[in-house]
C-alpha positions in Angstrom: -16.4 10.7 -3.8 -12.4 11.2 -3.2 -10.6 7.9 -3.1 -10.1 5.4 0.1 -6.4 5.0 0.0 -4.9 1.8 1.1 -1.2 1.5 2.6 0.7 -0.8 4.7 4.0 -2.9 4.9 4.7 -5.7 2.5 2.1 -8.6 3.8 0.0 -6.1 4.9 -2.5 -7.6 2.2 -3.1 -4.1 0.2 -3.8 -5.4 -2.7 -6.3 -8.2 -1.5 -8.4 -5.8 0.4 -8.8 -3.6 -2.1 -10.3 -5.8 -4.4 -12.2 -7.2 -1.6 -13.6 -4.1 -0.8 -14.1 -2.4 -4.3 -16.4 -5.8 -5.5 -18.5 -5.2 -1.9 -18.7 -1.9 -2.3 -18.7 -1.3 -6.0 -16.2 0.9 -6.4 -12.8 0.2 -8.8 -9.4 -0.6 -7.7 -6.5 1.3 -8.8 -2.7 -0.2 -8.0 0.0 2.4 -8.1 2.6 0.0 -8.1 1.0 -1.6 -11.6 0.2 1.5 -13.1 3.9 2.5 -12.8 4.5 -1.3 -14.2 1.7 -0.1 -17.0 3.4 3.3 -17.4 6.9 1.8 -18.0 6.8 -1.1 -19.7 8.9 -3.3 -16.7 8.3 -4.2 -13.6 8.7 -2.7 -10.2 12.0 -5.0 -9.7 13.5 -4.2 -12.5 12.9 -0.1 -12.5 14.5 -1.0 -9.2 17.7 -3.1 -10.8 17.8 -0.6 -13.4 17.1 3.1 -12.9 17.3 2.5 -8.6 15.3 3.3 -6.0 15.0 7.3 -6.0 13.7 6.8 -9.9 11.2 4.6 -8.6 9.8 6.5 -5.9 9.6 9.4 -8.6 7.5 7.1 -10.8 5.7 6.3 -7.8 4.8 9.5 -6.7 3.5 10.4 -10.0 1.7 8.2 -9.9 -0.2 8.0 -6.9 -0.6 12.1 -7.6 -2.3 11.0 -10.8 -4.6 8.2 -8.6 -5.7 10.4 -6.3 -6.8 13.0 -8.8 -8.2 10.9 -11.3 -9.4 8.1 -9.3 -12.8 8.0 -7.3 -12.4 4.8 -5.8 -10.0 2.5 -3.6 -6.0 3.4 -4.1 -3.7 0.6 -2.8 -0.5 1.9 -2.8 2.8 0.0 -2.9 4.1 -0.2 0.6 7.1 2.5 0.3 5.1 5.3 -1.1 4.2 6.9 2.1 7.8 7.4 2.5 8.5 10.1 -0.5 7.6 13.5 1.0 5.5 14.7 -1.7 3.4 11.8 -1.3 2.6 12.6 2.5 1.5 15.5 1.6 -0.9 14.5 -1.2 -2.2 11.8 1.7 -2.9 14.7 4.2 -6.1 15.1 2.1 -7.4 11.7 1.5 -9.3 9.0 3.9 -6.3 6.9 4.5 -6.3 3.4 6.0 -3.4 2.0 7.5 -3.3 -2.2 7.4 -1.4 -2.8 10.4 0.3 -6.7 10.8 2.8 -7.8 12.6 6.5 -9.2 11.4 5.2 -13.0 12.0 2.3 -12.9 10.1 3.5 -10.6 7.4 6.6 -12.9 6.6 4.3 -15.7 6.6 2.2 -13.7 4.1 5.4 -12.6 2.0 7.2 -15.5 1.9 10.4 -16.2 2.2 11.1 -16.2 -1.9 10.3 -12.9 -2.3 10.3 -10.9 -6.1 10.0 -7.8 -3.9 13.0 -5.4 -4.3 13.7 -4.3 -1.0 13.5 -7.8 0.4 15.9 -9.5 -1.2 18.5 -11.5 1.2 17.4 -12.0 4.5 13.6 -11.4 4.3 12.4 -11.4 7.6 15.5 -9.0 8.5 14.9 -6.5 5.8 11.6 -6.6 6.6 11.3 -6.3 10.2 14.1 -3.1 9.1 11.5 -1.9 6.5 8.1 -2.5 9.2 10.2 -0.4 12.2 11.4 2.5 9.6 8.0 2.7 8.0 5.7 2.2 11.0 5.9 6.0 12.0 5.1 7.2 8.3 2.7 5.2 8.1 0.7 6.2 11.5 1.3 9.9 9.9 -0.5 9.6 7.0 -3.5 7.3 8.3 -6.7 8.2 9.0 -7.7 4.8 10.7 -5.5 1.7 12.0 -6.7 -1.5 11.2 -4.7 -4.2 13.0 -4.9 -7.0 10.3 -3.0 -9.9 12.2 -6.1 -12.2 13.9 -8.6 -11.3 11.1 -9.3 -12.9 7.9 -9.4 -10.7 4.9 -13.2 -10.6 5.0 -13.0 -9.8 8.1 -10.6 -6.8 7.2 -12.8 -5.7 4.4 -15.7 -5.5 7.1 -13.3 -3.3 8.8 -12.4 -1.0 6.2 -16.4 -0.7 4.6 -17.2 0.0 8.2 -15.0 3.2 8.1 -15.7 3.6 4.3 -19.3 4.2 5.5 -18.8 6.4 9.2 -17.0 9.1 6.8 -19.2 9.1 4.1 
């Protein structure tokens, strides 16, 4: 079976559905952003702080190109990878499922003390920035839209086995 690929804004909850739906389903999770962590020895932040942005969306994409290849499961990607070209075009051929949420609730989710990169300063401003500039790319690459903000994360996972299993 090819991979169910999770992607989303920060908040979005990516990484908790995928493990919610990998222990329903019995499938394994993969994280791109903590195989790049895995891969170099640093976290996400600091590849950022360090080597910048463009080297980390080339780590990234690597990465999710190695996922998707060798990975039979759920992907949850990091919440920029949809934005590097290459990486559209790998999720062109995948069952992709977009979490949708909206700025309140995915601020509330984030926090305002965030460790993300791309959110330092004001985070519900880079945020909202990052949700309007991503939104589109998103929507590109999904295959379904699941509109996260009035569900639990059950209630999500329901949502995304109930696709899993219409494209099986």
């Amino acid at each position: 079976m090819a991979p169910i690929v999770i992607v989303g804004p920060p908040g979005a909850g990516k990484s908790t559905i995928a493990q919610l739906v990998a222990e329903r389903i019995g499938l394994a999770v993969r994280d791109t952003d903590a195989d790049v962590e895995a891969e170099q020895g640093v976290s996400v932040q600091d590849i950022f702080v360090e080597a910048g942005e463009a080297r980390f969306r080339e780590l990234e994409h690597a990465a999710v190109a190695r996922a998707l290849a060798e990975h039979d499961g759920i992907v949850s990607l990091g919440g920029g990878a949809p934005v590097h070209e290459d990486t559209r075009k790998l999720l062109r051929e995948h069952r992709v499922v977009f979490l949708d949420v909206g700025l309140a609730q995915a601020a509330a989710r984030v926090g305002m003390n965030s460790g993300r990169p791309l959110l330092l300063g004001n985070v519900r401003g880079q945020l909202k920035r990052l949700m309007d500039e991503r939104r589109p790319i998103y929507l590109e690459v999904a295959t379904t839209v699941i509109d996260t903000d009035a569900l639990s994360p059950d209630e999500v996972a329901d949502a995304v086995i109930a696709f899993v299993e219409e494209v099986r």
